[in-house]
mmCIF file of the N, C-alpha and C atoms, coordinates in Angstrom:
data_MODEL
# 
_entry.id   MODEL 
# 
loop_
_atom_site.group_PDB 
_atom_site.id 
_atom_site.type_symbol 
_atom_site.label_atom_id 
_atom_site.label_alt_id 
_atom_site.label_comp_id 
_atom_site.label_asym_id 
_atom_site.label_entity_id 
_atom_site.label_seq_id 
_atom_site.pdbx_PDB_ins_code 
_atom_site.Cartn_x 
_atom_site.Cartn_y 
_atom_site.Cartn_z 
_atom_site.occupancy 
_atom_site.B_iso_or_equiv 
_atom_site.pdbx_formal_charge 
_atom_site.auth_seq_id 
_atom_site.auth_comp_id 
_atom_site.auth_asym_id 
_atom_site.auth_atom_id 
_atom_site.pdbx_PDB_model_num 
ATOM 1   N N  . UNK A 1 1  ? 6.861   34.893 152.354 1.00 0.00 ? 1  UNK A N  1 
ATOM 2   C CA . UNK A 1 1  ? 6.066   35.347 153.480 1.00 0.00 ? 1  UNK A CA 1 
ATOM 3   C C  . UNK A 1 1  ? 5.412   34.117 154.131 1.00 0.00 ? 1  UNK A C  1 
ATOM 4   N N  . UNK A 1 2  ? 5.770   34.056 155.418 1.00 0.00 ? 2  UNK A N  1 
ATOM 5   C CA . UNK A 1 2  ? 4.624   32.946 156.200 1.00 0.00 ? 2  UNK A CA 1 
ATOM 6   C C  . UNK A 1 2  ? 3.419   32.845 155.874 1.00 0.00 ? 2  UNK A C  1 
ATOM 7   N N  . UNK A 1 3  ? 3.068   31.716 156.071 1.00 0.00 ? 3  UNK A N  1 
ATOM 8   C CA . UNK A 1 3  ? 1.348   31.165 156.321 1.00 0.00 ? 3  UNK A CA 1 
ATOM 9   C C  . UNK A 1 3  ? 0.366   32.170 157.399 1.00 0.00 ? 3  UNK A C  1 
ATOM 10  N N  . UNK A 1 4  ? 1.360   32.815 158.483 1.00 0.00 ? 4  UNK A N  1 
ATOM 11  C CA . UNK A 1 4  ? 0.605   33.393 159.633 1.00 0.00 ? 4  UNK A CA 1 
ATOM 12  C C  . UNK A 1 4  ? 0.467   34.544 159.402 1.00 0.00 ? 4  UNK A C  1 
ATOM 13  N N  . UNK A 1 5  ? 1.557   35.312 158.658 1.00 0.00 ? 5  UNK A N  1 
ATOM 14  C CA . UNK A 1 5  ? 1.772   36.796 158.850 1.00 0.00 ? 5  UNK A CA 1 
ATOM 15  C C  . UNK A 1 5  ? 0.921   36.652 157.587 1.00 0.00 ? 5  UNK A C  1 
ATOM 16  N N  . UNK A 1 6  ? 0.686   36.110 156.321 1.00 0.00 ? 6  UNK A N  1 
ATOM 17  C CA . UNK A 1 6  ? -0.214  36.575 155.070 1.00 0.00 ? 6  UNK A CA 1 
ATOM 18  C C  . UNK A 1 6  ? -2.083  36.328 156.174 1.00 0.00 ? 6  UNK A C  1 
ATOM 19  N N  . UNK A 1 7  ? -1.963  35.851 156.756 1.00 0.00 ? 7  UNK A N  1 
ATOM 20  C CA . UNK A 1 7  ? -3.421  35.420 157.481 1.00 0.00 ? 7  UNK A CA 1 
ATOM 21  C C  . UNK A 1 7  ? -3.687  36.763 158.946 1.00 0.00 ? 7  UNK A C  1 
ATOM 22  N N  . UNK A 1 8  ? -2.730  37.148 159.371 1.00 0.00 ? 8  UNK A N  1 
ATOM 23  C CA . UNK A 1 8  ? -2.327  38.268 160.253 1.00 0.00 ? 8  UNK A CA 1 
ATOM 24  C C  . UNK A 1 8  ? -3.013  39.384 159.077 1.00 0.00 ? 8  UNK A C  1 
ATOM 25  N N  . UNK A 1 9  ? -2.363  39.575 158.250 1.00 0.00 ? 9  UNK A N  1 
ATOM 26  C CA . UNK A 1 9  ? -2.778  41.134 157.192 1.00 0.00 ? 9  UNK A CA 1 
ATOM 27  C C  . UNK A 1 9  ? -3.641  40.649 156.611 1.00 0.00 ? 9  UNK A C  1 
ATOM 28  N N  . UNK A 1 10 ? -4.848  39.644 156.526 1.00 0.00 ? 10 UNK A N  1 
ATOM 29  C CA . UNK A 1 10 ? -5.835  39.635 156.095 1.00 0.00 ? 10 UNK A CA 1 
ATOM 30  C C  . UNK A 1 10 ? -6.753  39.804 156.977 1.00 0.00 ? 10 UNK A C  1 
ATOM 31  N N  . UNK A 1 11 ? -6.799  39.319 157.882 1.00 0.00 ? 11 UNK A N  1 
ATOM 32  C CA . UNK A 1 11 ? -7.495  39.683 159.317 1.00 0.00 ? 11 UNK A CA 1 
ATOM 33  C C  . UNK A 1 11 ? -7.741  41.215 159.627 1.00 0.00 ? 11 UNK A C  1 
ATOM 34  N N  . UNK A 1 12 ? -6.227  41.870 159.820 1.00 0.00 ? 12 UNK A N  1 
ATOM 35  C CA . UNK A 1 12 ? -6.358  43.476 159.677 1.00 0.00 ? 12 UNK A CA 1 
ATOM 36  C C  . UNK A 1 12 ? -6.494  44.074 158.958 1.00 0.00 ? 12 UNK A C  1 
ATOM 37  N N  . UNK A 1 13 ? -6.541  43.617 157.663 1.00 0.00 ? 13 UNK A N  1 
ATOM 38  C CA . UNK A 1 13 ? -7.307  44.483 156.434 1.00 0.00 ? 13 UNK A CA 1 
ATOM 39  C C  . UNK A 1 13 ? -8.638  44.639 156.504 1.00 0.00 ? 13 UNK A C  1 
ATOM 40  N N  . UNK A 1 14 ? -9.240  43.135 156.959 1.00 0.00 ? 14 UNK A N  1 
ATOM 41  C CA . UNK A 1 14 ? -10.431 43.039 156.859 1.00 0.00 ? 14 UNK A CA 1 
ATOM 42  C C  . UNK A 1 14 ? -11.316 43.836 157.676 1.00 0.00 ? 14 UNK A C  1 
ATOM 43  N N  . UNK A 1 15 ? -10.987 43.702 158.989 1.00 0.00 ? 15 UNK A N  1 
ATOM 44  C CA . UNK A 1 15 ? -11.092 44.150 159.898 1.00 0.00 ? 15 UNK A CA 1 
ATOM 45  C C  . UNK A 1 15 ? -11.273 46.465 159.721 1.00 0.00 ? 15 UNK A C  1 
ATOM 46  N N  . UNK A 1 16 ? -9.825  46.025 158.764 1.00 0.00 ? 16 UNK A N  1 
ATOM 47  C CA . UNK A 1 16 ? -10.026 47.418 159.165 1.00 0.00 ? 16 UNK A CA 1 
ATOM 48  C C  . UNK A 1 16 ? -11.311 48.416 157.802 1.00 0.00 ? 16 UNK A C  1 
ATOM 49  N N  . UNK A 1 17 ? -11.382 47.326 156.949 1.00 0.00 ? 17 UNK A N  1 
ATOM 50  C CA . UNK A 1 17 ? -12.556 47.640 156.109 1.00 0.00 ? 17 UNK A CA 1 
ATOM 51  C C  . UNK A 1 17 ? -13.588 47.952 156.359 1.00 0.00 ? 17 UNK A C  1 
ATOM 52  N N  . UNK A 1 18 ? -14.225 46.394 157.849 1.00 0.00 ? 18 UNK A N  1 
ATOM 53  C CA . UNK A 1 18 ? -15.697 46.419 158.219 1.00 0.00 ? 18 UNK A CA 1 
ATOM 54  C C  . UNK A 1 18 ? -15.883 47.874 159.355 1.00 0.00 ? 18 UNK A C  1 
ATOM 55  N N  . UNK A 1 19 ? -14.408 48.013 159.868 1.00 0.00 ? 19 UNK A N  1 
ATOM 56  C CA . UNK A 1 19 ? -14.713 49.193 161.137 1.00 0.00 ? 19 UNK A CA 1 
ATOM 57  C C  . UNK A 1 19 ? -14.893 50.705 160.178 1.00 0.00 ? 19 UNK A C  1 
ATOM 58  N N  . UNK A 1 20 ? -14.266 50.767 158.780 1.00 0.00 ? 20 UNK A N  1 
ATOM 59  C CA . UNK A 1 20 ? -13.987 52.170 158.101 1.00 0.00 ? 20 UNK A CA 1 
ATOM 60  C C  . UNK A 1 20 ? -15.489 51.997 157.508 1.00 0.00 ? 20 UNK A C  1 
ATOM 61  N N  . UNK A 1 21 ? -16.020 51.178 156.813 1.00 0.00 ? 21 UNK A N  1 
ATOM 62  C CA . UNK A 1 21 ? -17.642 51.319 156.631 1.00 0.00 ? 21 UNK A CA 1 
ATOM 63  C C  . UNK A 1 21 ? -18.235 51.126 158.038 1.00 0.00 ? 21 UNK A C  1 
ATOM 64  N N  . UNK A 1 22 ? -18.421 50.941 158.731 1.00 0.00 ? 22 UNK A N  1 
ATOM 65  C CA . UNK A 1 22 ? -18.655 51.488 160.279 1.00 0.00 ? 22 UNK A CA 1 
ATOM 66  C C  . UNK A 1 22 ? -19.281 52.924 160.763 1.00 0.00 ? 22 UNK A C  1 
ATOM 67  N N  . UNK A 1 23 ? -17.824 52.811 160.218 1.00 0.00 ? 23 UNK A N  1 
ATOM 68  C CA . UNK A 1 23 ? -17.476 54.724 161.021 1.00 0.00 ? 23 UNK A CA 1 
ATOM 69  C C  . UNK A 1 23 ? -18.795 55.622 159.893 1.00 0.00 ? 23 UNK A C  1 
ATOM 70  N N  . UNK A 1 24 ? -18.437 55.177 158.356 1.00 0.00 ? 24 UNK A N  1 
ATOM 71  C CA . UNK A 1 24 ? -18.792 56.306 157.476 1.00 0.00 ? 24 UNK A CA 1 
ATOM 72  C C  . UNK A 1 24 ? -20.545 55.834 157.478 1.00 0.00 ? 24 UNK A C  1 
ATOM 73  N N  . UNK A 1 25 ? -21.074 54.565 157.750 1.00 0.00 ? 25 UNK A N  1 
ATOM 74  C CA . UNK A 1 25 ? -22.589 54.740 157.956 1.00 0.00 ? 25 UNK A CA 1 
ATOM 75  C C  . UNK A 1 25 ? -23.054 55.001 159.476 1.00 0.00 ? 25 UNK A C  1 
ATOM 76  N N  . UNK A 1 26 ? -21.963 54.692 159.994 1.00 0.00 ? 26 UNK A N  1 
ATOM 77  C CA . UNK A 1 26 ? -23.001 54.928 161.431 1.00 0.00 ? 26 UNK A CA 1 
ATOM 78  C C  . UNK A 1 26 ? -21.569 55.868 162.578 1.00 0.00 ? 26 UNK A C  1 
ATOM 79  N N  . UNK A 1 27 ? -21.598 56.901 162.374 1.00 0.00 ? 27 UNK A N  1 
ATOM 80  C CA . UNK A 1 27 ? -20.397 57.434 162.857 1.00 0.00 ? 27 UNK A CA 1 
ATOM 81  C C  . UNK A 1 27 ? -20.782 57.441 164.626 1.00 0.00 ? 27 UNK A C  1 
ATOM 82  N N  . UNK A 1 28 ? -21.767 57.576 165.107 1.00 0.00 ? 28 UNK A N  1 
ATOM 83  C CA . UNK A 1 28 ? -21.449 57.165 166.277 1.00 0.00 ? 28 UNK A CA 1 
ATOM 84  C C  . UNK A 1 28 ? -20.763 56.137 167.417 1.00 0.00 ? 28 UNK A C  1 
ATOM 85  N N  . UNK A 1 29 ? -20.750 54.624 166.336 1.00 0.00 ? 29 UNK A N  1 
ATOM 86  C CA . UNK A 1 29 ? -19.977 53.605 166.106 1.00 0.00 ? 29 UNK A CA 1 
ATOM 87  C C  . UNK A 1 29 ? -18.503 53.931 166.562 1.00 0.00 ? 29 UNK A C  1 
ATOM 88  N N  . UNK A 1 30 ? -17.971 55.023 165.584 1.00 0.00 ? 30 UNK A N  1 
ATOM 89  C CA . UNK A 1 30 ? -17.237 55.524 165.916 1.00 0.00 ? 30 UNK A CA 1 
ATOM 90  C C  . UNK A 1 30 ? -16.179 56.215 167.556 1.00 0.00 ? 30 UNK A C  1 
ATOM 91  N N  . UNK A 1 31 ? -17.246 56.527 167.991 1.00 0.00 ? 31 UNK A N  1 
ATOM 92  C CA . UNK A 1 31 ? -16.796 56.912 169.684 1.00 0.00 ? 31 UNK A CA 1 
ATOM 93  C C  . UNK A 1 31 ? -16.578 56.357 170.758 1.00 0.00 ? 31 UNK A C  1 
ATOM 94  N N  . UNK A 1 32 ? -17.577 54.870 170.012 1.00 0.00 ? 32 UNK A N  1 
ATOM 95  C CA . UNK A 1 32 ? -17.879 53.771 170.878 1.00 0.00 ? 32 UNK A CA 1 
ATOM 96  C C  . UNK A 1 32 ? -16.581 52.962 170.573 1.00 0.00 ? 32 UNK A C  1 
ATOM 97  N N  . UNK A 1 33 ? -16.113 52.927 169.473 1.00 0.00 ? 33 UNK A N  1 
ATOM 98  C CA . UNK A 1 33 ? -15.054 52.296 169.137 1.00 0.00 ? 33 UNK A CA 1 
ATOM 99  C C  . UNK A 1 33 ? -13.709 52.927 170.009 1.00 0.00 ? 33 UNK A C  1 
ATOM 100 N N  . UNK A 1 34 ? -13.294 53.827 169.947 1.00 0.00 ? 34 UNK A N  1 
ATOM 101 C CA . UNK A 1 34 ? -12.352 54.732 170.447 1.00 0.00 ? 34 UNK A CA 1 
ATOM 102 C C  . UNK A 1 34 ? -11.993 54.292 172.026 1.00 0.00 ? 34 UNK A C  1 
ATOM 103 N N  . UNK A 1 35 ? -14.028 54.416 172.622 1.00 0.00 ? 35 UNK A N  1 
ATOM 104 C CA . UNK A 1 35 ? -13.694 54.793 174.202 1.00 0.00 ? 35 UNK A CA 1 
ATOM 105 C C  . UNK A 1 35 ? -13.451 52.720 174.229 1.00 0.00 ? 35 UNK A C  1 
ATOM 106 N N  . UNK A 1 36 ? -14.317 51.583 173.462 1.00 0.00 ? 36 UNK A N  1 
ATOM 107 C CA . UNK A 1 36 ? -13.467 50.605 173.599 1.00 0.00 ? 36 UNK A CA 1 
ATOM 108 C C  . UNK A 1 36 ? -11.913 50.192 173.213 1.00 0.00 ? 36 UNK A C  1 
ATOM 109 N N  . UNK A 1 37 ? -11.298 51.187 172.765 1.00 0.00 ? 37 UNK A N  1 
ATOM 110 C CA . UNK A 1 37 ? -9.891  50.938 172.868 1.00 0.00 ? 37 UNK A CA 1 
ATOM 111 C C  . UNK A 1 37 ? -9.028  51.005 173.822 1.00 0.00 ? 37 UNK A C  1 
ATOM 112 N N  . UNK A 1 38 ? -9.514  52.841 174.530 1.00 0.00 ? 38 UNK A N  1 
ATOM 113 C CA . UNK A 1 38 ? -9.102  52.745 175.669 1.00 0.00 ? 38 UNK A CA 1 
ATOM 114 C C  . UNK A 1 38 ? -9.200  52.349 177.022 1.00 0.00 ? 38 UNK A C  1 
ATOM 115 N N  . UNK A 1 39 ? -10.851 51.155 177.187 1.00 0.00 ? 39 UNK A N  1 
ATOM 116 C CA . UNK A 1 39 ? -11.135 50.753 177.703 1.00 0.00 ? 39 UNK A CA 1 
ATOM 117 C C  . UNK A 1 39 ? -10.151 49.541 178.193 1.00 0.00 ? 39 UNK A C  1 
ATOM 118 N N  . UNK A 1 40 ? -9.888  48.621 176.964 1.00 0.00 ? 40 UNK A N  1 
ATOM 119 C CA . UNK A 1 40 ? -9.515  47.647 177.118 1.00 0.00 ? 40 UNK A CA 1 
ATOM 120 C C  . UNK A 1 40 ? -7.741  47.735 177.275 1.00 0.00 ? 40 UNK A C  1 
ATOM 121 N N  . UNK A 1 41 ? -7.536  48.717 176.534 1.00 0.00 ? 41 UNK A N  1 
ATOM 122 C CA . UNK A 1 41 ? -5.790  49.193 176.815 1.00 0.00 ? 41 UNK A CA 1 
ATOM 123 C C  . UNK A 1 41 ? -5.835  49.805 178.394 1.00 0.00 ? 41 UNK A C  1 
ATOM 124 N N  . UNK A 1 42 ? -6.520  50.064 178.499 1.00 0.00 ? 42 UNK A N  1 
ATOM 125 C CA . UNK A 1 42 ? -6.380  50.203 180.371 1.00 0.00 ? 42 UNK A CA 1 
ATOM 126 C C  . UNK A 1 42 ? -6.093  48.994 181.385 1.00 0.00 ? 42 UNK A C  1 
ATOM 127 N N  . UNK A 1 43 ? -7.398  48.330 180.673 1.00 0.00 ? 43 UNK A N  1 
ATOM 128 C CA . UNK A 1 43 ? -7.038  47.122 181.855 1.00 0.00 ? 43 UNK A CA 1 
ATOM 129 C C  . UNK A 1 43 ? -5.931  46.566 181.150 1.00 0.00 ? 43 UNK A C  1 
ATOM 130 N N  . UNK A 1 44 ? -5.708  46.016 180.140 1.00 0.00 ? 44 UNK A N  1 
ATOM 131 C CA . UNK A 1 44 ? -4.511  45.300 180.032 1.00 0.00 ? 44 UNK A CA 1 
ATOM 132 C C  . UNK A 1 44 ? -2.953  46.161 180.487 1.00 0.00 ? 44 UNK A C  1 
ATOM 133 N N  . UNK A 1 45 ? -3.198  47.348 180.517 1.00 0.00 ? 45 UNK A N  1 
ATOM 134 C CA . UNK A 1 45 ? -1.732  48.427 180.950 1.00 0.00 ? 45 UNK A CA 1 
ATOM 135 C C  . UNK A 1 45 ? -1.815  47.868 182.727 1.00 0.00 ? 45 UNK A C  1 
ATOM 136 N N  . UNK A 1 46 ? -2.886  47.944 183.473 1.00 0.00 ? 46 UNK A N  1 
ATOM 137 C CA . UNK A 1 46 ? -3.577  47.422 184.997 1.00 0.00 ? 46 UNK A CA 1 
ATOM 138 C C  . UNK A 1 46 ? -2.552  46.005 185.400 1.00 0.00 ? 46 UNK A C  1 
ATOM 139 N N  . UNK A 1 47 ? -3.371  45.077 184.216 1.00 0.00 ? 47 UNK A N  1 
ATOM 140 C CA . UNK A 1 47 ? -2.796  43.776 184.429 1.00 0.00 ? 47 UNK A CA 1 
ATOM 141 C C  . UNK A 1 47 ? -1.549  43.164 184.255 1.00 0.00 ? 47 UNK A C  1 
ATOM 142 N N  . UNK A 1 48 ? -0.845  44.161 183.162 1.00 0.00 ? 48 UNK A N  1 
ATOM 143 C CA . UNK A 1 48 ? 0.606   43.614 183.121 1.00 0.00 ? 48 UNK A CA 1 
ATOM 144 C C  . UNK A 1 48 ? 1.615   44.415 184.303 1.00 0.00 ? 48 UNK A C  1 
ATOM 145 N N  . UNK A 1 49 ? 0.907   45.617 184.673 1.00 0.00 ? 49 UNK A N  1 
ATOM 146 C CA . UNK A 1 49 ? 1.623   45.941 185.565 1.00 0.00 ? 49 UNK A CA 1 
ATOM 147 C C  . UNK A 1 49 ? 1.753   45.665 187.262 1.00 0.00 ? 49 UNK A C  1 
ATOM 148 N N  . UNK A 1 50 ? 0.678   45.146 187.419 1.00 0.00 ? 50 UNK A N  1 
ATOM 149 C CA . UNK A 1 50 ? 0.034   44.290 188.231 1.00 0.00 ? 50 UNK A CA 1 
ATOM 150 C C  . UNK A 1 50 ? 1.021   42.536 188.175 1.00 0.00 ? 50 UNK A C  1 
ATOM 151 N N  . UNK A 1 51 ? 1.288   42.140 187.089 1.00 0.00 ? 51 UNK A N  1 
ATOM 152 C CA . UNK A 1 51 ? 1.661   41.503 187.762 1.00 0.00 ? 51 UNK A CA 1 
ATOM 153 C C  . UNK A 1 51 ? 3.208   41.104 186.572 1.00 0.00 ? 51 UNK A C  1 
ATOM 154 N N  . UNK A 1 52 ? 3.931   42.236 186.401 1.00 0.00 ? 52 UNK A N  1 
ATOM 155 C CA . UNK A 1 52 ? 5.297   42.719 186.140 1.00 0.00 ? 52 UNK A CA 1 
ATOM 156 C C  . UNK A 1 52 ? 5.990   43.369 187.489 1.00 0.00 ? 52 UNK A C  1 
ATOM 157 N N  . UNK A 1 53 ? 4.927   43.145 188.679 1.00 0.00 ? 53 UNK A N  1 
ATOM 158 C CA . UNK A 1 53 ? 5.603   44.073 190.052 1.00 0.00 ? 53 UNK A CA 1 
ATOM 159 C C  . UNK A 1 53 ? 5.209   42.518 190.192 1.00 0.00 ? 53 UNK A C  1 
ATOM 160 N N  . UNK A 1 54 ? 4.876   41.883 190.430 1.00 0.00 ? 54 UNK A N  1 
ATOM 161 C CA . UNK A 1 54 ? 4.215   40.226 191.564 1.00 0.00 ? 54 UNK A CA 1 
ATOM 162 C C  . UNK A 1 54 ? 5.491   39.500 191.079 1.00 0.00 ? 54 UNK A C  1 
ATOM 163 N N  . UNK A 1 55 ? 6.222   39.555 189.600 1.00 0.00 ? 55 UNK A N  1 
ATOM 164 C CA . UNK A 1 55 ? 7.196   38.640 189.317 1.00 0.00 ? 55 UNK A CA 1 
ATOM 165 C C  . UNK A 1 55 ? 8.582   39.144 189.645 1.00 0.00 ? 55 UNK A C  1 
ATOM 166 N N  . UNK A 1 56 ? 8.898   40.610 189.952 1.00 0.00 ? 56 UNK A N  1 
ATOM 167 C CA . UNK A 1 56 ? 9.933   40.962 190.116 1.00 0.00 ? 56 UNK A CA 1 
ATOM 168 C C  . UNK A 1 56 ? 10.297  40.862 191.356 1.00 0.00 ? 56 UNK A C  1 
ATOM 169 N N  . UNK A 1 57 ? 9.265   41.181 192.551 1.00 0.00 ? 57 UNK A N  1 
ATOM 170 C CA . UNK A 1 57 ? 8.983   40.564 193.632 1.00 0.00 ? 57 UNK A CA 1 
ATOM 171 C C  . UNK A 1 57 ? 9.886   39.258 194.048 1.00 0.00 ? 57 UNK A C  1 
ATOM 172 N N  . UNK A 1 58 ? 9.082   38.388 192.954 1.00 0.00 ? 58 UNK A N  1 
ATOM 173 C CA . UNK A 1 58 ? 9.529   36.828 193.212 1.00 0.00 ? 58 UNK A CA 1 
ATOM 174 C C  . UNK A 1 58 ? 10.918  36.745 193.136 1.00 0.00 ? 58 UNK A C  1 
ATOM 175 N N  . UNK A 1 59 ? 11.624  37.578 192.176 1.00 0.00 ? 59 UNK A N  1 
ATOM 176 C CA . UNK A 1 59 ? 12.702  37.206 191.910 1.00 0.00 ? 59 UNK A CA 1 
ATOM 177 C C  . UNK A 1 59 ? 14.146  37.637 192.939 1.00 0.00 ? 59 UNK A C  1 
# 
């Protein structure tokens, strides 16, 4: 296994540890978490499509 991908699944383990004690002491955490997912998956869905039309354009 790579150097990156063993450092990749420690990151998201970790990660997904500090957000699951999160959720179970402070569950409102929780909603806030959610609506920032789809917050940020919006704009990035915005921006690649935004400019996946500007390059096809070019071409």
């Amino acid at each position: 296994m790579k150097l990156q991908e063993r450092i990749s699944f420690l990151f998201t383990g970790t990660a997904y540890i500090i957000v699951g004690f999160l959720v179970v002491t402070q569950p409102r955490f929780f909603y806030y978490w959610i609506a920032g997912i789809f917050l940020l998956q919006g704009i990035a869905s915005i921006i690649r499509g935004l400019t996946a039309t500007a390059q096809e354009e070019e071409d």
